[in-house]
N, C-alpha and C positions, 0 to 999 in steps of 0.2 A: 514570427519567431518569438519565444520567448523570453520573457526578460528576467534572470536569472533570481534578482531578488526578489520579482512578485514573485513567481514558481515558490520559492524557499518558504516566503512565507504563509504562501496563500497552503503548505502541508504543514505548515507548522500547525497552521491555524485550522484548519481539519483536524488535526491529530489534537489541539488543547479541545473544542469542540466534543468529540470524542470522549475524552478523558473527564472534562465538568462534568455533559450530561450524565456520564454514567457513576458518577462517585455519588450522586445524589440518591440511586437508585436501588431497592431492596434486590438480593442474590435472586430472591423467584422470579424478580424482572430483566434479570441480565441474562439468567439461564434460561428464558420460556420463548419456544417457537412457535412463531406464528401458525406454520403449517408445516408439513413436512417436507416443501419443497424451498423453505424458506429457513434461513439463518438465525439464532439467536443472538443477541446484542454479545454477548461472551464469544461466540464463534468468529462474529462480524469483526470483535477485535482481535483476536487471536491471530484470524487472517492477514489485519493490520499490520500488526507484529512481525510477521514472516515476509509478508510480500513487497516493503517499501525496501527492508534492507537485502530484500532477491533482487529489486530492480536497481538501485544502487550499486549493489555487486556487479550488476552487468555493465550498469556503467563507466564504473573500473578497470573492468575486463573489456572492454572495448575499447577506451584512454589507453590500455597498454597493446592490445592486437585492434587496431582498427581495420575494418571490415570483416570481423570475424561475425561467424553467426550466431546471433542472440535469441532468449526467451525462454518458452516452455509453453508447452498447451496446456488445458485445462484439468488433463488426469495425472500434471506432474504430481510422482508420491509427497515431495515435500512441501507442496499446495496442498493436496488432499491431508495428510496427516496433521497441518497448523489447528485446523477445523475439527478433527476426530480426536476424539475421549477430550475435550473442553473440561467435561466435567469436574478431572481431577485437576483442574488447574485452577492456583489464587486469582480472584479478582483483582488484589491488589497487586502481587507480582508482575498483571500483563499490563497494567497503568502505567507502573512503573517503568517495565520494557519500551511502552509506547513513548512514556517522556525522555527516553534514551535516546529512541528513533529520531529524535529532532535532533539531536546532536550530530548525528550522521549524515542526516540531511543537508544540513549544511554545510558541512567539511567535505562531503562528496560533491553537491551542486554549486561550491562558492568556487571550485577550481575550472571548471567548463568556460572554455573561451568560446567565441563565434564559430570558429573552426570547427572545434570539437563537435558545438550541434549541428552543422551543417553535413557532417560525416556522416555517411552512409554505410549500413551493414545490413546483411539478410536475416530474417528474422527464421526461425525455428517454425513456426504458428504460419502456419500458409495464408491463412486469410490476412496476415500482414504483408508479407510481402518483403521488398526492399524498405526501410525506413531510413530517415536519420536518427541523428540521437536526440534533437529534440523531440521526437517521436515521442520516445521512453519516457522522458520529463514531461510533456504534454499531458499524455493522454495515462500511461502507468502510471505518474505518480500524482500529479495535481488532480486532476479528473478523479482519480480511480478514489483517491483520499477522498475528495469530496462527494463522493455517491457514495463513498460508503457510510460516511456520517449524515447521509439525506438517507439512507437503506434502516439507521437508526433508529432516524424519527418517522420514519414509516411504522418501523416494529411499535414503536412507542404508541401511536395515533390507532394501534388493532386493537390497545389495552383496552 
């Protein structure tokens, strides 16, 4: 099970990761896709953006209805739309947002007792299944932060 402060910090520290590399970085390289089945660095964050304080929220929402059912699959509109028209969005606004995201992260994960992760609820996304809630902390937000700043330095290593 996890241990609440490493979790915290180990997306803190995804997300500052995130945020260096990319303030280093010229607009044609945050906005250039690899391929067209692959993400730009501006997308990759954008997602960021959206998706720690969706999973967050659920974990809210599930501290107040436990074993309600959580998630969303991967055609959710407000997944899909973090991602589309990027382009009219500041670089700096979403850094910014991102360093916000920490703030939430911690005030959401610093409350989770034993209990609470060991609570079980169904997930929405079938290939999940039944989970706990460290599920969600696990693997949505430790994990998912840290591949997505390894998905980064992939795009970076095409240049």
């Amino acid at each position: 099970m996890t241990n609440m402060n490493e979790a915290i910090e180990s997306i803190k520290q995804s997300i500052d990761q995130m945020i260096e590399t990319t303030k280093s970085l010229s607009e044609e390289t945050i906005r250039w896709n690899p391929s067209e089945e692959e993400w730009s660095i501006m997308q990759i964050l954008c997602h960021v953006e959206e998706a720690i304080p969706y999973w967050l929220n659920e974990i809210e929402r599930l501290l107040e209805s436990p074993g309600a059912e959580w998630g969303r699959g991967l055609t959710d509109e407000k997944r899909l739309a973090a991602v589309a028209n990027t382009e009219k969005r500041e670089v700096s606004d979403v850094l910014n947002k991102l360093e916000n995201v920490k703030d939430q992260v911690e005030k959401v994960l610093s409350k989770l007792s034993e209990e609470d992760l060991k609570s079980e609820a169904p997930s929405r996304n079938p290939r999940f299944g039944t989970k706990p809630m460290s599920f969600i902390v696990d693997h949505l937000l430790v994990e998912h932060a840290s591949k997505h700043y390894s998905q980064i330095q992939r795009n970076l290593s095409k240049l």
